[in-house]
N, C-alpha and C positions, 0 to 999 in steps of 0.2 A: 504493500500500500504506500510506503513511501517514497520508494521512485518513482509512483503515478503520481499522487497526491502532495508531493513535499511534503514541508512543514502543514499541511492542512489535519495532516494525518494523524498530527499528534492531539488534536481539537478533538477527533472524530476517535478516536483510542480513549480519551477521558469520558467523552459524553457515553460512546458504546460501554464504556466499566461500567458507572452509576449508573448505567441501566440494567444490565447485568446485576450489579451490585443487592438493588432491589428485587430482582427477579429470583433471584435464587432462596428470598425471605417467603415467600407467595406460597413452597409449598409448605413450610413449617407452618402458616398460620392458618390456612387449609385443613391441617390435620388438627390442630386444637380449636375448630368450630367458627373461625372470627369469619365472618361475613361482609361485604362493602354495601352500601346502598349508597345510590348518588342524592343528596337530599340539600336545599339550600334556604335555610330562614333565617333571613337576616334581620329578625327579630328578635330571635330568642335569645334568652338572656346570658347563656352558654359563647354565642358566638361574640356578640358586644366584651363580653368580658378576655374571651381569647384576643379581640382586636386590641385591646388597654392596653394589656400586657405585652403582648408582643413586638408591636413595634418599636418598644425603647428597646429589646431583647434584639430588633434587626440592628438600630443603632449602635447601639453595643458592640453589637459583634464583630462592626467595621470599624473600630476603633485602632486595632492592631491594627488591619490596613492602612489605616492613615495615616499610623507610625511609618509603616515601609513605606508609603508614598514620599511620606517627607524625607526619609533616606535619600529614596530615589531622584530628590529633587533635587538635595543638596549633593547626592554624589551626581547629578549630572554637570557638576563643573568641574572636577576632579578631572586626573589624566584618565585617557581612555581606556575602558574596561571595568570601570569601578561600581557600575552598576550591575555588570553582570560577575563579578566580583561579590558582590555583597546578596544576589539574587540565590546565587549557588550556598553563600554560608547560613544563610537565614533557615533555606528549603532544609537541609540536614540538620538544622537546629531544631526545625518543626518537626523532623520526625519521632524523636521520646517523644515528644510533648503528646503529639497523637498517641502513639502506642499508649503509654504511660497514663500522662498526665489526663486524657481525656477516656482514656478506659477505666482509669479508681473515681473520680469524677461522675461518670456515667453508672457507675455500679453502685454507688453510696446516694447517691440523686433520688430514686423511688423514695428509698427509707427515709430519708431528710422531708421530703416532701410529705408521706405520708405523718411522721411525729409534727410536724409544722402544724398539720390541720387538725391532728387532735390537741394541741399544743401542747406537746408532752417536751420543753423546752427544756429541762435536763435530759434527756434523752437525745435529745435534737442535736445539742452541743458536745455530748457524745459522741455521735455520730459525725457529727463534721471535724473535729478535734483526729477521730482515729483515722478519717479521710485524708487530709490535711498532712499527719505524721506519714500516711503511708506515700502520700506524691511525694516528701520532702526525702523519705527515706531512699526514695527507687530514683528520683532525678535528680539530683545531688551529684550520684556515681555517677550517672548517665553524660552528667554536663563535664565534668573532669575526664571523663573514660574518650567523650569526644576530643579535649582538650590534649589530650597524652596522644590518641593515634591521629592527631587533626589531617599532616601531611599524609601518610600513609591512605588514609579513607578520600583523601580528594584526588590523589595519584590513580589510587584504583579504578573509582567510578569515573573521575573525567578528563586523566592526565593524558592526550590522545590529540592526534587531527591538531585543529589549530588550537587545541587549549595547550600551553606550554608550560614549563617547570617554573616559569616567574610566574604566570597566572595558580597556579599549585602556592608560591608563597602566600601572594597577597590575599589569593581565598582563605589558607591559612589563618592569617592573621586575621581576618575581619572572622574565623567563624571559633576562634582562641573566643574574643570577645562577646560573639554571640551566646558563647555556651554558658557563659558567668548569668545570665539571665534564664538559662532554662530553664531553672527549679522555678523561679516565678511566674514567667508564663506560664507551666505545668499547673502553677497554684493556682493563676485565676481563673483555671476550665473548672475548679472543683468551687472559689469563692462565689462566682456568677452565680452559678446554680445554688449557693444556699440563700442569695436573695432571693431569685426567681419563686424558691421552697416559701419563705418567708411573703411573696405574691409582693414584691420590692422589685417592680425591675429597672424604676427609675434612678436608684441610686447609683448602680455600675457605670450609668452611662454618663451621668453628672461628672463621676471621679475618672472616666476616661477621659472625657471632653477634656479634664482640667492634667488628665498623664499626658494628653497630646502635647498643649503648651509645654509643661515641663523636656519632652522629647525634644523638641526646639530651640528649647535653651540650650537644655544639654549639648544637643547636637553644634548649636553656635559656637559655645564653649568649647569644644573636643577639637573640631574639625580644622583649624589651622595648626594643630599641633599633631593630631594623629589622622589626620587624611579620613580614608573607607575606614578605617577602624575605630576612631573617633564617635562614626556616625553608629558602628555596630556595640561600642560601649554605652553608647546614648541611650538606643536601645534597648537594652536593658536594663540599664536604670532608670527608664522608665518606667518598666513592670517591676521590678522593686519596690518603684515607689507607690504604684496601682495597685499591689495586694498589699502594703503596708495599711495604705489609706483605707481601704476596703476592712482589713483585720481589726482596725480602730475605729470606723464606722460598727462593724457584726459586736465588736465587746462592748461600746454602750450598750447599743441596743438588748442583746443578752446577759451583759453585767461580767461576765465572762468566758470566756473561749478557752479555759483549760491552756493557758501562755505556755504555763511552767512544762507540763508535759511536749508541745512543739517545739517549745525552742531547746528541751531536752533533745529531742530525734533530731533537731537541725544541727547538735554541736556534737552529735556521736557519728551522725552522716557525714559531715562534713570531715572529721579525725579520721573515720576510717578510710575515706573516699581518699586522702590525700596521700596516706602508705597504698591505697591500691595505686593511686596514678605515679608515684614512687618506681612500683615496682613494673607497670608496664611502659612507662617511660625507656627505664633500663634496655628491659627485656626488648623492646620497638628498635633501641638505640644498635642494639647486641646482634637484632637480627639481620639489620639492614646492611653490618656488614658480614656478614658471615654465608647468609646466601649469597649463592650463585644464578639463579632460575633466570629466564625471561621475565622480565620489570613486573608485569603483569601478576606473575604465580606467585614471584618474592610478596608483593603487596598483600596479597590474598593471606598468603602464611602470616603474614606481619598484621595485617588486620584481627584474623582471625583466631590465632593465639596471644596475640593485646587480648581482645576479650574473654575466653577464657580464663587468662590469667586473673582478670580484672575481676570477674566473678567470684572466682573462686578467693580470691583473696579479701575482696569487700566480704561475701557471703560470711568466711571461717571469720570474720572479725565482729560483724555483727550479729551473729548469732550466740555470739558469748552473753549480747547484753539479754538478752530474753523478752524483748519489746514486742509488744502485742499488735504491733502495724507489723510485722512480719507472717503472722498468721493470714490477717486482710491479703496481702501480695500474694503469699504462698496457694493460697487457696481459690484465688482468680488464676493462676498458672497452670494449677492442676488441672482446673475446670478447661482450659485451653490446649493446654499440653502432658496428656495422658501420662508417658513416660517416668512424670514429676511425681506421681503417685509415692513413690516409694518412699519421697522424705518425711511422711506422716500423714 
């Protein structure tokens, strides 16, 4: 399709997935009874209330957008390539966040929402307290794990053709600084959703509006001194300061958010995270020379046991503390990946 289509091809590959995507839901909901009718009253009190709500919920959620717009804007006066530069660091920054950050997010979501409405609000804060530790716990490593194999993982997938070993740095460096944000972005897939639970969906997008500004500064401030990476620091300090603001809005409101337990997981993740990236830094540094392979298979090797390694060494670290966000993680893994059974 691509040598007929060119680059069209890649439009029509996204649109055909998410169609796919939903198609393959149709027969599991088939088998447990759910039915569709096409029905439209734009009366009822159901629909009027879905409108309220959701449109700050669209707003919102272009909020990160606007972040990278304004990257975008401010690296298009940079030297050339700096947008497609910071395009490539961002895209593998977003991928934990997906896996990760928006699958404990999505899993913890029903329950939040259903204690909201019975207002069972110690329960409630329970539940987003042990949500919260388990995103901090699992993207923490994820953002250092990237930060250790950065060059290796952008050699792999897109060191080739006209992408060159300078373009390999610079992505480097702008996705070094993306990763110092990950754990935050991860955090506000799970903070949105405990307003949304709370039937709040004005407030996310108030303190977005106002992380956008802040992104701007930042960005003014960084960008004569660290170029694209500047703009990928900014960034992230954006969403930093987006779930800070968001964390300090939810503990009025519920008096408190269980601090002491988070920011326990945030300083055991972060200790362990920092001898795993220790040790695959090493190990990354050890292999690159030592293999022989075509550039390609070295990478692969070198990507692939970084993680490994990184696993097993954050794993044997935090499993000494005994933290009950490890059960949450472990038991969405199993539920995914059969194999995992065996750890309990």
């Amino acid at each position: 399709m691509g040598r007929v289509w060119g680059i069209m091809a890649f439009s029509v590959g996204v649109v055909a997935g998410s169609i796919l995507s939903f198609a393959v839901q149709v027969p599991s909901l088939a088998k447990v009874g759910f039915r569709y009718y096409p029905t439209l009253n734009l009366r009822h009190p159901g629909f009027k209330r879905i409108i309220v709500l959701t449109l700050p919920v669209v707003i919102g959620l272009s909020v990160t957008q606007l972040n990278l717009l304004v990257n975008q804007y401010l690296a298009s006066g940079l030297a050339a390539g700096s947008i497609s530069t910071l395009r490539v660091a961002q895209r593998i920054m977003q991928l934990p966040v997906g896996i990760f950050g928006v699958a404990i997010a999505t899993a913890v979501f029903p329950t939040m929402n259903i204690q909201a409405e019975k207002r069972e609000l110690k329960d409630f804060r329970r539940t987003f307290s042990l949500g919260m530790r388990a995103i901090f716990l699992i993207t923490v490593p994820a953002g250092l794990g990237l930060i250790a194999l950065r060059e290796p993982i952008i050699r792999l997938l897109f060191e080739q053709g006209s992408f060159t070993a300078t373009d390999t740095m610079y992505t480097a460096g702008a996705l070094l600084f993306y990763s110092l944000g990950l754990f935050a972005y991860s955090g506000l897939q799970l903070m949105n959703r405990v307003f949304y639970s709370l039937k709040d969906t004005f407030t996310p997008v108030i303190i977005g509006v106002v992380t956008v500004g802040i992104n701007i500064v930042f960005s003014m401030l960084l960008l004569p001194y660290m170029q694209d990476r500047g703009l990928a620091l900014a960034y992230s300090l954006a969403g930093a300061v987006n779930l800070l603001l968001l964390l300090i809005v939810l503990k009025r409101r519920l008096r408190t958010v269980d601090g002491f337990k988070i920011m326990k997981t945030l300083m055991i993740a972060t200790a362990a995270s920092g001898l795993m990236y220790a040790a695959v830094r090493f190990a990354a540094g050890y292999l690159a020379v030592a293999l022989h392979f075509v550039p390609k298979i070295n990478e692969l090797i070198i990507v692939s046991a970084g993680i490994a390694l990184g696993m097993a060494v954050y794993a044997g670290i935090v499993m000494l503390f005994r933290l009950e966000e490890t059960k949450l993680i472990l038991g969405m893994m199993r539920n995914r990946l059969p194999f995992l059974r065996f750890l309990g």
